[in-house]
MARVEXFI-525687 format. One record per residue (C-alpha): residue number from 0; y, z, x. Coordinates in steps of 0.5 Angstrom, whole numbers, padded with zeros to 4 digits, m for minus. Each point is the difference from the previous one (the first is absolute). Layout:
REM MARVEXFI-525687
+-----+-------+-------+-------+
:   k : north :    up :  east :
+-----+-------+-------+-------+
: NUM :     Y :     Z :     X :
...
+-----+-------+-------+-------+
END
This chain:
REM MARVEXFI-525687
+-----+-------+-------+-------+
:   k : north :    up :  east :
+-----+-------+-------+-------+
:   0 :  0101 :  0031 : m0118 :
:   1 : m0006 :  0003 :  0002 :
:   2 : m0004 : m0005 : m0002 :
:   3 :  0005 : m0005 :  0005 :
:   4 : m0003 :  0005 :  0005 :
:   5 : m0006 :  0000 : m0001 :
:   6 : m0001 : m0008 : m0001 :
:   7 :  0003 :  0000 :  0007 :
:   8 : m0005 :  0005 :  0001 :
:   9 : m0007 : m0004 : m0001 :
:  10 :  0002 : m0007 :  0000 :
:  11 :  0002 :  0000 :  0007 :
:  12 : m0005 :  0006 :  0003 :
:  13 : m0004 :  0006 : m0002 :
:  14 : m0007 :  0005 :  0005 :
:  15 : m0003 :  0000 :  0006 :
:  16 : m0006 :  0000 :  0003 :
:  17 : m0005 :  0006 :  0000 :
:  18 : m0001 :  0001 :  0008 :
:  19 :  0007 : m0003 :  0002 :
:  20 :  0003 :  0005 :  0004 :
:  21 :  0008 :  0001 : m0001 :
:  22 :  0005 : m0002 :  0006 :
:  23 :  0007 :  0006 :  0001 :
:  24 :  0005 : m0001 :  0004 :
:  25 :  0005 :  0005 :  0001 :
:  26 :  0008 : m0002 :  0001 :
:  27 :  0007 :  0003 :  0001 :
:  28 :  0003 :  0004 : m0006 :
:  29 :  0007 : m0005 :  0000 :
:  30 :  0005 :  0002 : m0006 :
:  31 :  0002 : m0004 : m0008 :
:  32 :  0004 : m0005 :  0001 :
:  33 :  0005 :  0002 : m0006 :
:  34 :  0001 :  0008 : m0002 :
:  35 :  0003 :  0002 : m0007 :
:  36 : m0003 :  0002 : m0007 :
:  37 : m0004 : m0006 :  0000 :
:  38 : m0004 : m0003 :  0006 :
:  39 : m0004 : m0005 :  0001 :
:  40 : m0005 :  0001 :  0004 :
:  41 : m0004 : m0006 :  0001 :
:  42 :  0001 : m0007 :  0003 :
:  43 : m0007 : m0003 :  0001 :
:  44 :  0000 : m0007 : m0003 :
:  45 : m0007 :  0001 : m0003 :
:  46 :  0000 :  0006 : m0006 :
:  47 :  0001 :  0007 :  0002 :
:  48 : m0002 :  0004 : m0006 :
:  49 : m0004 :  0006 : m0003 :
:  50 :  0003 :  0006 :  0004 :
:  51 : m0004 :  0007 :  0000 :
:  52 :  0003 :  0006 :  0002 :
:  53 : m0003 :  0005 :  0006 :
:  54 : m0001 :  0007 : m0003 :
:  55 :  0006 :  0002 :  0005 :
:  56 :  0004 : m0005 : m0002 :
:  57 :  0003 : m0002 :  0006 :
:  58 : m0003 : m0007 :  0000 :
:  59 : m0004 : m0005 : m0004 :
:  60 : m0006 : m0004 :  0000 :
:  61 :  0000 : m0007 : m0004 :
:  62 : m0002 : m0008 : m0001 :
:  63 :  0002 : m0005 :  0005 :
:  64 : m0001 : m0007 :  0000 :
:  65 :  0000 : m0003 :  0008 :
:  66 :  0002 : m0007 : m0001 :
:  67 :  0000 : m0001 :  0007 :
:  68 : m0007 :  0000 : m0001 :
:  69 : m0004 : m0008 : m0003 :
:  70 : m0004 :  0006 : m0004 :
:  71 :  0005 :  0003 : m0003 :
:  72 : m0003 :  0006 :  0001 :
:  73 :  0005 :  0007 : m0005 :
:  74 : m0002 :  0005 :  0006 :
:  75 :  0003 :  0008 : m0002 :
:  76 :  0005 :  0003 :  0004 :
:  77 :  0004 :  0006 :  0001 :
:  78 :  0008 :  0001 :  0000 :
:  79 :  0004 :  0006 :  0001 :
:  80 :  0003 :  0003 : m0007 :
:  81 :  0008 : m0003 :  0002 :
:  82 : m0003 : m0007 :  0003 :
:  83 : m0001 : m0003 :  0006 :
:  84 : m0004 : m0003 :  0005 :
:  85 : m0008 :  0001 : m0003 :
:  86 : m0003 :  0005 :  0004 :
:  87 : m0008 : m0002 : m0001 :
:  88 : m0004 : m0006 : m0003 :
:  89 : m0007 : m0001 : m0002 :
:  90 : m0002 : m0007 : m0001 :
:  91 : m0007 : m0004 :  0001 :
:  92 :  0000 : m0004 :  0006 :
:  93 : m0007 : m0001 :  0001 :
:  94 : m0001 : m0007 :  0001 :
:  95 : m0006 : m0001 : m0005 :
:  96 :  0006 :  0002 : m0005 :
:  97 :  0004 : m0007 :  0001 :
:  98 : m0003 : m0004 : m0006 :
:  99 :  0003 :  0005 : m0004 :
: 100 :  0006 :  0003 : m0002 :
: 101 : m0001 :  0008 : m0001 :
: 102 :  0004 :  0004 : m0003 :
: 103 :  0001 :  0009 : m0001 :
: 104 :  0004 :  0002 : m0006 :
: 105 :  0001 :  0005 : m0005 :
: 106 :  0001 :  0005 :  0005 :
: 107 : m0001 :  0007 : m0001 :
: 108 :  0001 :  0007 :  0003 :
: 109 : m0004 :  0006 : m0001 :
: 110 :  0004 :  0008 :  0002 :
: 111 : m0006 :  0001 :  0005 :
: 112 :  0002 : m0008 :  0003 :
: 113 : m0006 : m0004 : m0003 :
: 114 :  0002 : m0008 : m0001 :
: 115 : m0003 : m0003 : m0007 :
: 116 :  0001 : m0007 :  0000 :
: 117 : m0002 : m0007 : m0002 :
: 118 : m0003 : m0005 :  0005 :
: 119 : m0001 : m0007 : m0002 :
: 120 : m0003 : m0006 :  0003 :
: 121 :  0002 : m0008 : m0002 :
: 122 : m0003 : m0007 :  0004 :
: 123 :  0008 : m0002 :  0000 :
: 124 : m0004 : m0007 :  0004 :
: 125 : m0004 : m0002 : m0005 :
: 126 :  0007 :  0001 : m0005 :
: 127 : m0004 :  0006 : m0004 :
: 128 :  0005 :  0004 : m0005 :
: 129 : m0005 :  0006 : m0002 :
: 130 : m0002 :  0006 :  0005 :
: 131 : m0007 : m0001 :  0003 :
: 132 : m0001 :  0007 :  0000 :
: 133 :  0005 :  0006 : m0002 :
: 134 : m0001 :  0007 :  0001 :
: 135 :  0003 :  0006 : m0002 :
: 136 : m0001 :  0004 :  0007 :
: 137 :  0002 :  0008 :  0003 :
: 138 :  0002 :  0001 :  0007 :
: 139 :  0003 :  0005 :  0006 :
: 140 :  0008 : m0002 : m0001 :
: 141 : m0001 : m0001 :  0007 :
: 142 : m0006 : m0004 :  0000 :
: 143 :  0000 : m0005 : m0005 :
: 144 : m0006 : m0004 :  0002 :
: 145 : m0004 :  0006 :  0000 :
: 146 : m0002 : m0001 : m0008 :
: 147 : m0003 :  0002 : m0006 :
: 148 : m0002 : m0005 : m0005 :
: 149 :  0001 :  0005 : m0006 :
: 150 :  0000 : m0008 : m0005 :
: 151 : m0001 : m0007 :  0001 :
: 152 :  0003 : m0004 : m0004 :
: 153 :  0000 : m0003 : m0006 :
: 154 : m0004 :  0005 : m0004 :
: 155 : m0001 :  0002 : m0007 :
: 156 :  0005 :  0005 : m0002 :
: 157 : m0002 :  0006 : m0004 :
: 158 :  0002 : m0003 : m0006 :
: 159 : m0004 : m0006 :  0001 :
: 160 :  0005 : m0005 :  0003 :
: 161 :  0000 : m0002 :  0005 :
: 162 :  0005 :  0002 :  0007 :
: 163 :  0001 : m0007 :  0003 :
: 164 :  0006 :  0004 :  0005 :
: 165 :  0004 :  0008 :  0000 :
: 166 :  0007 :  0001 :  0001 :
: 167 :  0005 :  0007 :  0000 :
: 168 : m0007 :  0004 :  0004 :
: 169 :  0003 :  0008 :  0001 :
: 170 : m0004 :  0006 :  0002 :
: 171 : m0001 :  0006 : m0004 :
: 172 : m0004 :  0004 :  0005 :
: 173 : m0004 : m0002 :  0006 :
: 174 : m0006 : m0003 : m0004 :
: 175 :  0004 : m0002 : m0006 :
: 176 :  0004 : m0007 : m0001 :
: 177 :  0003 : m0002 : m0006 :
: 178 :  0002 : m0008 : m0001 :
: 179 :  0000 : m0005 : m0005 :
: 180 : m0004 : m0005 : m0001 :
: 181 :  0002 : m0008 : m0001 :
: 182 : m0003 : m0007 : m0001 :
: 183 :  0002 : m0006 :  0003 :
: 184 :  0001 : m0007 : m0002 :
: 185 :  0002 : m0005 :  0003 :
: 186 :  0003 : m0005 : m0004 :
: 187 :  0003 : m0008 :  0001 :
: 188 :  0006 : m0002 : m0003 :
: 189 : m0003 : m0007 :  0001 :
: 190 : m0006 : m0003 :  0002 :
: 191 :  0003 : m0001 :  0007 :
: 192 :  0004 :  0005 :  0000 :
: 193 : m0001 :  0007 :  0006 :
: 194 : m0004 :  0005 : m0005 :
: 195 :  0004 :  0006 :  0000 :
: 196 : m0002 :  0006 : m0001 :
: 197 :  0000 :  0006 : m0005 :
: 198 : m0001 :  0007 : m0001 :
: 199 : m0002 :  0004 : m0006 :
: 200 :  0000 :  0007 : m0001 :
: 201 : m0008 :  0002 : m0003 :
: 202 :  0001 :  0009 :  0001 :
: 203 :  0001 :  0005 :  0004 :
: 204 : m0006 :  0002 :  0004 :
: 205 : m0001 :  0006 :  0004 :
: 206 : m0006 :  0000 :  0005 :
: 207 : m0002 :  0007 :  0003 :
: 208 : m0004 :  0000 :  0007 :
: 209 : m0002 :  0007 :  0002 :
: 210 : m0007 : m0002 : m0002 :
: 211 : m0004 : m0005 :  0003 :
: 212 :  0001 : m0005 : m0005 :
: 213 :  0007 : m0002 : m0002 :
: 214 :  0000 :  0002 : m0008 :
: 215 :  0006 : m0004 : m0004 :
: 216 :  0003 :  0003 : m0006 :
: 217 :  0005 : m0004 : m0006 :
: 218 :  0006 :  0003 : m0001 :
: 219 :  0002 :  0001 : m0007 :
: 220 :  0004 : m0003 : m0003 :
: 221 :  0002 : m0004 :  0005 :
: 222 : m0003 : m0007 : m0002 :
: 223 :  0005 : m0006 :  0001 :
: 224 :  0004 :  0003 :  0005 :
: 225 :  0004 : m0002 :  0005 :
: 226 :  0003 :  0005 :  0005 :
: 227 : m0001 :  0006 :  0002 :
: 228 :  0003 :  0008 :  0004 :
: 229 : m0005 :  0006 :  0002 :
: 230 :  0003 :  0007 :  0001 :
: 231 : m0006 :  0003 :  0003 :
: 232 : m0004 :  0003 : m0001 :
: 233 : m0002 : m0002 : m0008 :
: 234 :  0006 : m0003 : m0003 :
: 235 :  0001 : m0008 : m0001 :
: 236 :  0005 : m0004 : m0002 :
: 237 :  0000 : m0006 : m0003 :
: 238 :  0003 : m0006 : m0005 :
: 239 : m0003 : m0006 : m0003 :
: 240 :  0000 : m0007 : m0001 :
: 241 :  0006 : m0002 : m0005 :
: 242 :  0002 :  0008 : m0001 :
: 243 :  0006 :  0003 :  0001 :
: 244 : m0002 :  0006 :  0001 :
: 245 : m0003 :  0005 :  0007 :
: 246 : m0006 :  0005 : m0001 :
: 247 : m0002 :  0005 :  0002 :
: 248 : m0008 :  0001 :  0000 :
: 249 : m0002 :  0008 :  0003 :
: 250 : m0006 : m0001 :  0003 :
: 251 : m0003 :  0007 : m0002 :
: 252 :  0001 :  0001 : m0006 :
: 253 :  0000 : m0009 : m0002 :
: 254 :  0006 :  0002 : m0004 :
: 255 :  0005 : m0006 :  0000 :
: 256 :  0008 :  0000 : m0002 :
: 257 :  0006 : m0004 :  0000 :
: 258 :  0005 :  0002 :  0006 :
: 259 :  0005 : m0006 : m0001 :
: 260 :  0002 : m0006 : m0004 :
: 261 :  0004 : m0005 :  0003 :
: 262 :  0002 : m0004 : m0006 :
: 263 : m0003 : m0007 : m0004 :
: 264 : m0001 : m0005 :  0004 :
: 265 :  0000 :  0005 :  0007 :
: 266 : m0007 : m0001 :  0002 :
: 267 : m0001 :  0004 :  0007 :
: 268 : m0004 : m0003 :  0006 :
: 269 :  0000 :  0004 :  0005 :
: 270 :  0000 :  0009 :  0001 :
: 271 :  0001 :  0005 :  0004 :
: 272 :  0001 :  0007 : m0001 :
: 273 :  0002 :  0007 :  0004 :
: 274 :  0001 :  0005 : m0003 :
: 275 :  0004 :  0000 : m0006 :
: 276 :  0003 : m0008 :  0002 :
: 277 : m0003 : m0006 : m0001 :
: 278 :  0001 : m0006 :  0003 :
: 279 : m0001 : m0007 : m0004 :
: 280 :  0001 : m0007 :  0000 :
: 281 :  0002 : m0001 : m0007 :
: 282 :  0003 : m0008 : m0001 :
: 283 :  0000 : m0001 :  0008 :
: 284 :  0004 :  0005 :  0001 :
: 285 : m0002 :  0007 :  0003 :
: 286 :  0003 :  0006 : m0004 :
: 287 : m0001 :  0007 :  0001 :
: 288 : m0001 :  0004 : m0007 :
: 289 :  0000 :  0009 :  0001 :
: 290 : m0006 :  0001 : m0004 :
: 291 :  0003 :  0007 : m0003 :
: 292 :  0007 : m0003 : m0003 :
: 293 : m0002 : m0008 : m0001 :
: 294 :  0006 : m0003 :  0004 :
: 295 : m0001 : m0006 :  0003 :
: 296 :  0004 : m0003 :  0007 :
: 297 : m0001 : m0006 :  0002 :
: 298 : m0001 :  0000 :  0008 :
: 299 :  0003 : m0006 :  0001 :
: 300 :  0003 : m0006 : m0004 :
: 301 : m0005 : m0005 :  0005 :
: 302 : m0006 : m0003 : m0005 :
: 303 : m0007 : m0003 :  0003 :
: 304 : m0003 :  0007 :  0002 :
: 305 : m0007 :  0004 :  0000 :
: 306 : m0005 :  0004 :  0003 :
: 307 :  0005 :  0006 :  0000 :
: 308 : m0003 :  0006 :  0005 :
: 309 :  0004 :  0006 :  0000 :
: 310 :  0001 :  0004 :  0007 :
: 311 : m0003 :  0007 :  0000 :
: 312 :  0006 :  0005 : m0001 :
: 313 :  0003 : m0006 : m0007 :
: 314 :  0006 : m0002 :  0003 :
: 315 : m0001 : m0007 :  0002 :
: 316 : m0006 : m0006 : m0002 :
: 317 : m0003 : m0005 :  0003 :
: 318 :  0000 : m0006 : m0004 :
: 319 : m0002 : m0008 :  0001 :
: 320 :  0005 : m0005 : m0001 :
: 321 : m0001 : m0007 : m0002 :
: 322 :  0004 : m0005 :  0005 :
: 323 :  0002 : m0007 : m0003 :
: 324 : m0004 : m0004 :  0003 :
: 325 : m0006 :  0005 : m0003 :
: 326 : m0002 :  0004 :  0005 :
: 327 :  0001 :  0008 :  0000 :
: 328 :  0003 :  0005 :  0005 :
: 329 :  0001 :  0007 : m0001 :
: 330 :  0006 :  0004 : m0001 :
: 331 :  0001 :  0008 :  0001 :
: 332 :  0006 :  0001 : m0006 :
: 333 :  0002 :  0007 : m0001 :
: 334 : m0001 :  0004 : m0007 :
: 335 :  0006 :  0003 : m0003 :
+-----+-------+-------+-------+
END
């Protein structure tokens, strides 16, 4: 399902350009149009995904897709913690920028209220498919368009391969990310077929910045993975492509163990933990393991779900559903 939302992703969007301001607006906090243990938060008719958590946990930032636009532009917006009516939008509206459909994702939010995020760009006039240009960027949490440009993508990762996209970006500290480097196809089913498109898992790349040039390290272990949790300041959590299992890679001393199993066939494809829980979409269904007994809850009985993001305090995750009709919303679900 990852792979679904990231053909949605690239086929129909993808950066901004270098000088192009943000435009924000400013709205009246309503309230969710449902409550209860499971809550959709989101009616948008383009794709509502990738949410990230600010440090207090009292609202989040994600990845909007503005289908009353012709560029279709997937903008950030900020909700609060229980839903409701957003409370700021960032989005590229400068004229110059109409040819192009430009995109904001894989969010992230540091303690000291830094955005790390991927904006990219694609001439959707001219019926192009792959990004003109992608970045890997940092910026003030309230001011996205103020940036610093820490990749250009694609690249040659420290493993030689190259990174043609990143997904599941985190913080470790103010200077240090950690994310998860992928190479995208775009293959036909036939010769007049749409292309889609495909991400594949590479590494687990983290990119130090405190300098003044950028230094990226190959996490070990980590080749052919698909997911991945940071508990900050030094542990990484991970699964890989066709494994059952989660592991935990402790960045200090590069050891690597197994936490948890999910069994044959069980192949996790999205993480999130908090403390000793950890949240992940398993078979298209969101369960919570307890990482010290090995039990294993399902959340909820719905398939179809990714991207999980636990709020601060673990008692209720942001995660991304797939509707029929293939667009995504997010839903705010409680934790046992």
């Amino acid at each position: 399902m990852r792979l679904r939302l990231a053909t949605l992703l690239l086929a129909g969007l993808v950066a901004c350009d270098h000088s192009v301001p943000f435009a924000a607006g400013s709205y009246t906090v309503g309230v969710p149009a449902t409550t209860g243990p499971q809550v959709r938060l989101t009616y948008n008719p383009g794709d509502d995904y990738g949410a990230a958590w600010l440090p207090d946990g009292g609202s989040f930032i994600y990845s909007t897709q503005r289908r009353d636009r012709p560029d279709h532009d997937h903008c950030f917006a900020t909700m609060p913690a229980q839903g409701g009516t957003i409370t700021s939008e960032f989005c590229n509206t400068a004229a110059a920028a109409a040819e192009s459909t430009n995109a904001f994702f894989a969010a992230a939010v540091s303690k000291s209220s830094q955005l790390g995020y991927v904006r990219a760009s694609v001439y959707y006039l001219l019926g192009a498919i792959a990004p003109r240009y992608q970045e890997l960027v940092v910026a003030p949490l309230a001011h996205p368009d103020q940036v610093r440009v820490l990749e250009s993508l694609p690249y040659p990762g420290p493993s030689g391969r190259p990174h043609d996209s990143l997904d599941f970006l985190a913080w470790l500290d103010d200077t240090s990310v950690v994310y998860l480097g992928q190479r995208v196809d775009y293959p036909r089913s036939c010769s007049s077929c749409a292309p889609d498109t495909v991400r594949t898992g590479l590494e687990i790349v983290r990119l130090d910045f405190g300098g003044p040039q950028p230094v990226m390290t190959l996490l070990p272990g980590t080749d052919s993975a698909t997911t991945l949790a940071v508990v900050p300041p030094d542990t990484i959590y991970f699964a890989l492509a066709g494994d059952s299992r989660v592991y935990r890679l402790a960045l200090d001393s590069d050891s690597l163990t197994v936490v948890h199993d999910f069994g044959a066939g069980q192949i996790p494809s999205g993480l999130q933990v908090a403390g000793s829980r950890m949240v992940a979409v398993v078979s298209d269904q969101l369960e919570s393991v307890d990482l010290q007994s090995g039990t294993e809850t399902l959340i909820t009985a719905t398939l179809q779900w990714a991207h999980p993001a636990i709020r601060p305090g673990g008692k209720q995750v942001v995660a991304d559903h797939f509707n029929p009709d293939g667009t995504t919303d997010l839903w705010l679900l409680q934790l046992p």
